[in-house]
VEXDREN-2710 file (C-alpha; in Angstrom, 1 decimal):
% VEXDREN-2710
k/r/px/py/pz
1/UNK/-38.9/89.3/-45.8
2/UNK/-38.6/92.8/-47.7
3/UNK/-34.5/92.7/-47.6
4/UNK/-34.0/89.6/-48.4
5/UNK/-36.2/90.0/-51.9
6/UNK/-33.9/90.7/-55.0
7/UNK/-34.7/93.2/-57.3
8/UNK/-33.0/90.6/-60.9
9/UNK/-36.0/88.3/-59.3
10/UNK/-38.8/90.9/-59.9
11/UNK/-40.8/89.8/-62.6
12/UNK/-40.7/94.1/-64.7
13/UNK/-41.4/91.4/-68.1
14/UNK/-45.0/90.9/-66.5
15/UNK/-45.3/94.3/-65.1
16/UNK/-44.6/95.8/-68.6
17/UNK/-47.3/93.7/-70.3
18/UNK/-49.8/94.8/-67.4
19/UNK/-49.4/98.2/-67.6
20/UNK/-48.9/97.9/-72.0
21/UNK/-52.5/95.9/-71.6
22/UNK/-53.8/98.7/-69.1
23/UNK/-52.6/101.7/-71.6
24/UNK/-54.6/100.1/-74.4
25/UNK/-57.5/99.8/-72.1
26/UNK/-57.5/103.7/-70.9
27/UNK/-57.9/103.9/-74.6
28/UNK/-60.6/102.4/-75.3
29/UNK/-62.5/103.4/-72.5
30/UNK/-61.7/106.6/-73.5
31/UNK/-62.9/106.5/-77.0
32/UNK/-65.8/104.5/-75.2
33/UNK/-67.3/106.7/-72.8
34/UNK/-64.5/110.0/-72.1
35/UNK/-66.3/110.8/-69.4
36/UNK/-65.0/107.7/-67.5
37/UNK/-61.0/108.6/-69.0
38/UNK/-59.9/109.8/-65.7
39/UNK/-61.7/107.3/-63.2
40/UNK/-59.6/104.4/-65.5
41/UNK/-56.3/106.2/-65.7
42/UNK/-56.7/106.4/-61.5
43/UNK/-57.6/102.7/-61.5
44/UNK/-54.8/101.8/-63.2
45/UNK/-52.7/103.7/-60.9
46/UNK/-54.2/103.2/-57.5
47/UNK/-53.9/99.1/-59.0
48/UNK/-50.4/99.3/-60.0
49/UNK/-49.4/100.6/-56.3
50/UNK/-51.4/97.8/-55.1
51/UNK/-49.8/95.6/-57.2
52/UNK/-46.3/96.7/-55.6
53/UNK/-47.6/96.7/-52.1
54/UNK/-48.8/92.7/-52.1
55/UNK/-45.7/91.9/-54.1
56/UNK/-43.3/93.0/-51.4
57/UNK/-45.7/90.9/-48.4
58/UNK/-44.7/87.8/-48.2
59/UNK/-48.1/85.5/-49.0
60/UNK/-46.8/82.6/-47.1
61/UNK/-47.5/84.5/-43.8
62/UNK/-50.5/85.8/-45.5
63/UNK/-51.9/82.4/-46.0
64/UNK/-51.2/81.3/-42.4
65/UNK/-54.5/83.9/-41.7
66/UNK/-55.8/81.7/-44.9
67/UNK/-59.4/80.5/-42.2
68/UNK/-60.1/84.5/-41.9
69/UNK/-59.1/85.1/-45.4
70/UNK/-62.3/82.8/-45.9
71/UNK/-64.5/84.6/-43.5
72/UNK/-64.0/87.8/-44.8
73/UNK/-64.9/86.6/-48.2
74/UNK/-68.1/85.5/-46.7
75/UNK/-68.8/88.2/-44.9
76/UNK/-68.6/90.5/-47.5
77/UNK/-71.1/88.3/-49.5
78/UNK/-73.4/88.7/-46.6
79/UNK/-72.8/92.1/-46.5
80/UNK/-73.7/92.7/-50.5
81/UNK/-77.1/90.6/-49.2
82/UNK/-78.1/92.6/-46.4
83/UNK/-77.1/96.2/-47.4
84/UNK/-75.9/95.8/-51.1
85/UNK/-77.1/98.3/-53.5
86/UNK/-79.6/96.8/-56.0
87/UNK/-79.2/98.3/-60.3
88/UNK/-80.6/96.4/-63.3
89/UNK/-82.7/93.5/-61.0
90/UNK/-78.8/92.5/-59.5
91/UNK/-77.5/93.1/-55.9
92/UNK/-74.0/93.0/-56.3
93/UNK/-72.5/96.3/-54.9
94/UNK/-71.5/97.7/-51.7
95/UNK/-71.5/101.8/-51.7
96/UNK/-68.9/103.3/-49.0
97/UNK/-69.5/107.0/-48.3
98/UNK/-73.0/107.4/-48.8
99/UNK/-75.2/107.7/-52.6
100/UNK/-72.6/109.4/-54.1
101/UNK/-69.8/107.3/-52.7
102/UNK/-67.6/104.8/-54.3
103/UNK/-69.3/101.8/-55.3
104/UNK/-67.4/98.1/-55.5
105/UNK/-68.3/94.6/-55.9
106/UNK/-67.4/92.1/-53.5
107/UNK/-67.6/89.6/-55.7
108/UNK/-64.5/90.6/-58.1
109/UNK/-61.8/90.8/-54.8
110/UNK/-63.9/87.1/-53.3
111/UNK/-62.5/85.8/-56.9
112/UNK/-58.8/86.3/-55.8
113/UNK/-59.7/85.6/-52.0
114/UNK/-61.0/82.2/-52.4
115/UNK/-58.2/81.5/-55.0
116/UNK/-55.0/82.7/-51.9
117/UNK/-57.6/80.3/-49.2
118/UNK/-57.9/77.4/-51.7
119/UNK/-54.1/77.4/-52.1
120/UNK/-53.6/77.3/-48.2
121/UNK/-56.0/74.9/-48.1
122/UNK/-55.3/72.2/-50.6
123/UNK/-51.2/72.4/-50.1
124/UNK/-51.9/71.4/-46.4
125/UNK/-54.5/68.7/-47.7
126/UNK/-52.0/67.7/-50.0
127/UNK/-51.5/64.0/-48.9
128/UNK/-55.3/63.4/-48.5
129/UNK/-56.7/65.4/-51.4
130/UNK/-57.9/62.3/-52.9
131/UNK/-60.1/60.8/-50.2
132/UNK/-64.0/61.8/-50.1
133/UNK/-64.0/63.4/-47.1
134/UNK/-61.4/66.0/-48.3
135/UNK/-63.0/66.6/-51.1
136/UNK/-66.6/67.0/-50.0
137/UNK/-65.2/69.4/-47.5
138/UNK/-63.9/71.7/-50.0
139/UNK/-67.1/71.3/-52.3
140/UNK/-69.2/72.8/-49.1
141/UNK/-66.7/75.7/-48.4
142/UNK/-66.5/76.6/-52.0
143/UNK/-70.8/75.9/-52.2
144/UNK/-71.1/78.6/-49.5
145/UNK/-69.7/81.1/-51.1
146/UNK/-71.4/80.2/-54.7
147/UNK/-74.9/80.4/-53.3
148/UNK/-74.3/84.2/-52.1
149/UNK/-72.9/84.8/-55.5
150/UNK/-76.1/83.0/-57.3
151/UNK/-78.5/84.6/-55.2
152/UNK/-77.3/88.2/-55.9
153/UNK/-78.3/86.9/-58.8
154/UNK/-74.8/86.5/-60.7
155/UNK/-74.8/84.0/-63.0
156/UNK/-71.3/84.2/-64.7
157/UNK/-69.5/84.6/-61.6
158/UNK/-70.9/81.9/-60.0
159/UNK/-69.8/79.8/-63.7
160/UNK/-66.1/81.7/-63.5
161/UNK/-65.6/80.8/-59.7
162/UNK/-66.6/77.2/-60.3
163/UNK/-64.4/76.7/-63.2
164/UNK/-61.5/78.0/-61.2
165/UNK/-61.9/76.1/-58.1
166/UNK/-62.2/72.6/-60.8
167/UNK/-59.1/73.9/-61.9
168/UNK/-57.4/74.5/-58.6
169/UNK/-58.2/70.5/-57.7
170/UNK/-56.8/69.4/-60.7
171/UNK/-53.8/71.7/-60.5
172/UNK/-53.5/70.7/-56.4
173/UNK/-52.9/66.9/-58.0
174/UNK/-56.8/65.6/-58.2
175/UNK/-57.0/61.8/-59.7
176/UNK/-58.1/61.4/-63.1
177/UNK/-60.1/58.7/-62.5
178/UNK/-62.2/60.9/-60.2
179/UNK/-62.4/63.8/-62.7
180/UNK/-63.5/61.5/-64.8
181/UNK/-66.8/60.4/-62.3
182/UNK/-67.0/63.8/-62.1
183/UNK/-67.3/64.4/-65.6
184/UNK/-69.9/61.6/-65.9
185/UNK/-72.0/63.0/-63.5
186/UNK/-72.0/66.5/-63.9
187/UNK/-72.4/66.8/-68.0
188/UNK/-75.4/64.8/-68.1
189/UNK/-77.1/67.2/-65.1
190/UNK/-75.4/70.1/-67.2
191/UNK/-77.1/69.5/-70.3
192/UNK/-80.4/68.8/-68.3
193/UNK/-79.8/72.3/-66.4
194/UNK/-79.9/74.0/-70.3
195/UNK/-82.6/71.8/-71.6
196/UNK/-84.9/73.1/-68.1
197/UNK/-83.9/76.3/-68.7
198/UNK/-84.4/76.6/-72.3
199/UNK/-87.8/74.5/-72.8
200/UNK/-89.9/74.9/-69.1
201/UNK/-90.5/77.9/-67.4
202/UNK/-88.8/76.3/-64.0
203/UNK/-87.0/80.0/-62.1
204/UNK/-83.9/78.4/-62.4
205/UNK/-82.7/81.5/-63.6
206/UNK/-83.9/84.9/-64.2
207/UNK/-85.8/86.0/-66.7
208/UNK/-83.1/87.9/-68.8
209/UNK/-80.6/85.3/-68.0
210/UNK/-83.0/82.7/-69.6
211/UNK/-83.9/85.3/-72.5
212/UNK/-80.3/85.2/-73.2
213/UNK/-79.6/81.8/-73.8
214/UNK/-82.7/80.9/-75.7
215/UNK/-81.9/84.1/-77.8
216/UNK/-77.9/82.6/-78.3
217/UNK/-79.5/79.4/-79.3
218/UNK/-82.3/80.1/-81.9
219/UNK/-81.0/82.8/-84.0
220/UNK/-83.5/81.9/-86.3
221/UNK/-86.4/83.4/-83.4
222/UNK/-87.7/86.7/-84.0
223/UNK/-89.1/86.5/-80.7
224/UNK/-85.8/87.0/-79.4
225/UNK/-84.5/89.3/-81.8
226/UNK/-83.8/92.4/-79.3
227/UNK/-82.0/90.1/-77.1
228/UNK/-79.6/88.9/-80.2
229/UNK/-78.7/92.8/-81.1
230/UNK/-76.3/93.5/-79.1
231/UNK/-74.3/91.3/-80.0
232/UNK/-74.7/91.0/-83.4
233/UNK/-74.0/94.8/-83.5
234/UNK/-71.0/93.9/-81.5
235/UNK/-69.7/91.5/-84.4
236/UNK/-70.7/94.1/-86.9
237/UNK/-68.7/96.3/-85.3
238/UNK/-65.4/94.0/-85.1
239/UNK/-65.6/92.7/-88.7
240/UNK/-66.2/96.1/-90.2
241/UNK/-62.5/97.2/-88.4
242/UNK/-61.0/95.0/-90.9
243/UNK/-57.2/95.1/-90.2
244/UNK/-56.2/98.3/-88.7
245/UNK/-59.7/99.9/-87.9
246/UNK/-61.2/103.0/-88.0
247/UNK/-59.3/104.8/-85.6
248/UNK/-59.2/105.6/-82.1
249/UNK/-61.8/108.5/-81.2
250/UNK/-63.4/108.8/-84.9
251/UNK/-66.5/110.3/-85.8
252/UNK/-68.3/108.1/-88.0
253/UNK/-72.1/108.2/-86.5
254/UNK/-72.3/104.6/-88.2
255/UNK/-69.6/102.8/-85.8
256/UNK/-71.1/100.9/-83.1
257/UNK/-69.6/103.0/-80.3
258/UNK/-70.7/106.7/-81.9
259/UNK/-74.1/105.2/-82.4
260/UNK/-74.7/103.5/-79.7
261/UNK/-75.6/100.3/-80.7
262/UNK/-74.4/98.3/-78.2
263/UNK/-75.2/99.3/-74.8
264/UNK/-72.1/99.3/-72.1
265/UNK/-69.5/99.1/-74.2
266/UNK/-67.3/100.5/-72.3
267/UNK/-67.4/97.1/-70.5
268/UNK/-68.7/94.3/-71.4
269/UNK/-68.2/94.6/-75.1
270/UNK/-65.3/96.8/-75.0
271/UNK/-63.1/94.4/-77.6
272/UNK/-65.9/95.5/-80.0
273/UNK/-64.8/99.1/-79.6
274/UNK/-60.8/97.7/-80.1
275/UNK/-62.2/95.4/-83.1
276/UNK/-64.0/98.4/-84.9
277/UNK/-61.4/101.1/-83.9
278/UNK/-57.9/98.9/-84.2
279/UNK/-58.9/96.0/-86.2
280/UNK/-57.6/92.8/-86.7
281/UNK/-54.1/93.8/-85.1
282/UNK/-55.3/95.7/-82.2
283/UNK/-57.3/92.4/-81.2
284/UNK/-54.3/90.5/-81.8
285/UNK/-52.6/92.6/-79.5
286/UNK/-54.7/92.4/-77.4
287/UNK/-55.2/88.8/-76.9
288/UNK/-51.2/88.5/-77.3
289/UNK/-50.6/90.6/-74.9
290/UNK/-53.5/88.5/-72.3
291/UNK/-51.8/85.3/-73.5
292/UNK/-48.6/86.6/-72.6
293/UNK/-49.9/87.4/-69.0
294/UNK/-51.1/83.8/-68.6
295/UNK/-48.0/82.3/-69.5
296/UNK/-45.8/84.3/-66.7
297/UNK/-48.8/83.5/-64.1
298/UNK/-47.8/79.6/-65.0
299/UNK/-44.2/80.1/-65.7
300/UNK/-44.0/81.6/-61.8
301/UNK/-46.1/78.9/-60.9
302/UNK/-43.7/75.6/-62.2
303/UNK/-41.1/78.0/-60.1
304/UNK/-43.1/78.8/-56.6
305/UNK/-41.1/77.7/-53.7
306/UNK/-44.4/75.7/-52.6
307/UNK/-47.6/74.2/-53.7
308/UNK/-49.6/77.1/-52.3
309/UNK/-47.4/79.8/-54.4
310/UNK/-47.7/77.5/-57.7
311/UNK/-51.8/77.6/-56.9
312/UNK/-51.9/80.9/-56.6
313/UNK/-50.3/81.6/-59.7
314/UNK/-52.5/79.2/-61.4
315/UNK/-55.4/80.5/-59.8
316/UNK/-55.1/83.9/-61.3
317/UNK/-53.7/82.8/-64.7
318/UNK/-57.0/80.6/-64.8
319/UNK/-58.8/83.8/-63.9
320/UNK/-57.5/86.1/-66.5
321/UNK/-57.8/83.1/-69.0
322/UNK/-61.5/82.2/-68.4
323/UNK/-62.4/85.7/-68.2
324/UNK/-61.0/86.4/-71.2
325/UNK/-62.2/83.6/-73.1
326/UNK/-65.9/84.5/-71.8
327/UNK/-65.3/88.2/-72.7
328/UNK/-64.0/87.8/-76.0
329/UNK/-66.5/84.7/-76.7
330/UNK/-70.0/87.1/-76.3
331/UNK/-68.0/90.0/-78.1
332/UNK/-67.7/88.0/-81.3
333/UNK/-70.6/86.0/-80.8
334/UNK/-69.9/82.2/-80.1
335/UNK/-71.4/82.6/-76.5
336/UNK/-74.2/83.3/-74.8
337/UNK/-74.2/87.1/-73.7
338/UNK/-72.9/87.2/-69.6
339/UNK/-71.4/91.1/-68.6
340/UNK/-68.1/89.8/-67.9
341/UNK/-65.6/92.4/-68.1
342/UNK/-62.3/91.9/-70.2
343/UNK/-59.4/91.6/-67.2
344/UNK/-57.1/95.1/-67.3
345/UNK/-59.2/96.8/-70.4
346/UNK/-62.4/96.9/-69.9
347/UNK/-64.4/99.8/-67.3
348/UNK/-64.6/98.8/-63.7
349/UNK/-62.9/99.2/-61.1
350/UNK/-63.5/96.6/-58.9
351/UNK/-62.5/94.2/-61.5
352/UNK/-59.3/96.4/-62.4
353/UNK/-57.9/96.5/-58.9
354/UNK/-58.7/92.9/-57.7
355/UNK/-56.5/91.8/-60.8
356/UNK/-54.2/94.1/-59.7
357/UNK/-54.1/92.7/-56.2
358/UNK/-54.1/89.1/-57.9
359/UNK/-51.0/90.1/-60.0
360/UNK/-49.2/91.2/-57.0
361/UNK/-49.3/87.7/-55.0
362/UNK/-48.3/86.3/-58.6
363/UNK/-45.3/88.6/-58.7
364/UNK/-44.6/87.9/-54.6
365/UNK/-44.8/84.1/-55.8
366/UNK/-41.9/84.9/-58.4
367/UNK/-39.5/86.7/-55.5
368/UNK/-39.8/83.7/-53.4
369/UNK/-39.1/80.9/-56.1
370/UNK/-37.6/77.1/-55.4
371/UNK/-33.7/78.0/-55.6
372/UNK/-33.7/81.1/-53.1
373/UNK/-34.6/78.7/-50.9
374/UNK/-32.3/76.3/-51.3
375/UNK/-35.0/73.8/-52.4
376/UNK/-38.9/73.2/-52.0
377/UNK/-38.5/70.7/-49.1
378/UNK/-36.6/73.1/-46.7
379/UNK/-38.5/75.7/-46.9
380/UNK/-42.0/73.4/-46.0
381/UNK/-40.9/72.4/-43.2
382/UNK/-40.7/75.6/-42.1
383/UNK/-43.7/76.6/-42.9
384/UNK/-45.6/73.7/-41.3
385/UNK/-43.7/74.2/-37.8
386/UNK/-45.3/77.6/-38.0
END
């Protein structure tokens, strides 16, 4: 497939805002903590060579593997529950190489596996996606996966996985009429979920999961005060940026990074550190520059030769959107504090090179689009007589 790719249909428009996004991220980590400078600046590197790998392997033969594309997501959950390494109450890492080895989290990479076997698997359910066995079959494959995740525990990845695969199904053509039973059924358990977890002392959740939430919703509670800090330190921070901020690396003991009011800022509430340093128009660039990312992911995806290409692409635009969304939403306070890391800026390596990997199949998506084919149709039937 690799010679008959042309370099005018490689997307270097997304590429730039990647690695433009990335840049400002290396930044900020650095200004962050600058003792993790280097480990980002090799992240970025080792996920930009990724990035080019996957984009030259052609994801329609990938996807024919799409069944052990699925157990190796599993697997790896089961491997995170039998051997994972255990920090802050969570079990969410594997460690290759021994203590003072590399550390990941299967979770991150089973984000953008169960988006590429989801793709497979709805395109070739395509003409029965509407029936309830279909659809109870893909609730149970995307349940198994869900319940490793929640028992690690991991509470927003379990949220961010479930919001994409709703997404997928709509995306793959769902009816509206049962998105809307859906809807009916699921909100009123939803708001009974929060009630039970606010007002009983059911283990729904654990305990600084619950804290949390109760803290997000009674502001007012100084029982909950400590719980509230850190991110009310974190809108302190962004509003006291103003519009151009203090300035990268600045030594004002009263900023929120050089005083160390909010703890891991280097990742979970790194757009504090852009809101305080940069201000209003380093946020805005930021957020641009994520919107801009999105809108390629769906722009490849109205173009993808196949269903499965245009679900990948949504799939990871989703990703980077409801990430995002969730990031920037605890940052500036209008929801509930999670630890999800802003995609390609904030600390982590896992996170960093599973986007990465995501991008790539986005950007393989783009070299493989309707009219190189010579229509959708065509190229199909090939694919099904494989």
């Amino acid at each position: 497939m690799l010679k008959h790719y042309k370099l005018k249909d490689y997307n270097f428009r997304l590429i730039f805002f990647l690695v433009l996004l990335s840049g400002i991220g290396v930044m900020l980590v650095n200004s962050a903590e600058p003792s993790l400078r280097n480990r980002q600046m090799m992240g970025v590197i080792c996920g930009i060579i990724l990035m080019v790998i996957v984009s030259l392997m052609d994801y329609s033969w990938i996807l024919n593997f799409y069944w052990v594309i699925y157990a190796v997501t599993i697997g790896l959950l089961l491997l995170v529950a039998i051997l994972g390494h255990t920090a802050g109450g969570a079990t969410r890492w594997l460690t290759i190489g021994g203590d003072n080895g590399f550390q990941f989290q299967p979770t991150e990479i089973a984000k953008i596996l169960l988006i590429l076997f989801f793709a497979m698997y709805l395109m070739k359910h395509a003409e029965d996606l509407n029936t309830l066995k279909t659809i109870l079959k893909a609730v149970f494959l995307i349940a198994v996966p869900l319940i490793l995740i929640v028992l690690q525990p991991d509470l927003k990845n379990t949220i961010t996985i479930t919001i994409i695969f709703c997404l997928l199904m709509f995306a793959a053509g769902l009816k509206y009429k049962i998105i809307g039973g859906v809807l009916l059924v699921t909100v009123p358990l939803a708001l009974l979920a929060l009630f039970l977890i606010t007002q009983t002392d059911l283990p729904i959740v654990q305990d600084f999961q619950r804290d949390r939430i109760i803290a997000f919703f009674n502001s007012e509670d100084d029982a909950y005060s400590e719980d509230r800090m850190q991110q009310e330190n974190s809108v302190m921070a962004i509003g006291s940026g103003q519009l151009t901020g203090k300035g990268l690396n600045n030594n004002e003991v009263s900023t929120a990074n050089n005083g160390n009011y909010v703890a891991e800022i280097q990742t979970d509430f790194i757009f504090a550190v852009a809101g305080e340093e940069l201000g209003f128009v380093g946020c805005f660039v930021i957020i641009l520059l994520l919107f801009l990312i999105i809108l390629e992911c769906m722009r490849t995806g109205s173009r993808a030769k196949d269903q499965s290409g245009a679900l990948i692409c949504t799939g990871v635009g989703a990703l980077v959107a409801v990430q995002s969304f969730i990031n920037i939403g605890v940052a500036t306070g209008i929801l509930p504090n999670t630890g999800t890391p802003l995609p390609f800026v904030s600390y982590g390596l896992s996170s960093l090179l599973s986007f990465y990997i995501g991008m790539g199949f986005v950007l393989n998506a783009g070299l493989q689009h309707r009219t190189y084919y010579g229509g959708k149709k065509a190229y199909e039937h090939r694919l099904h007589r494989a």
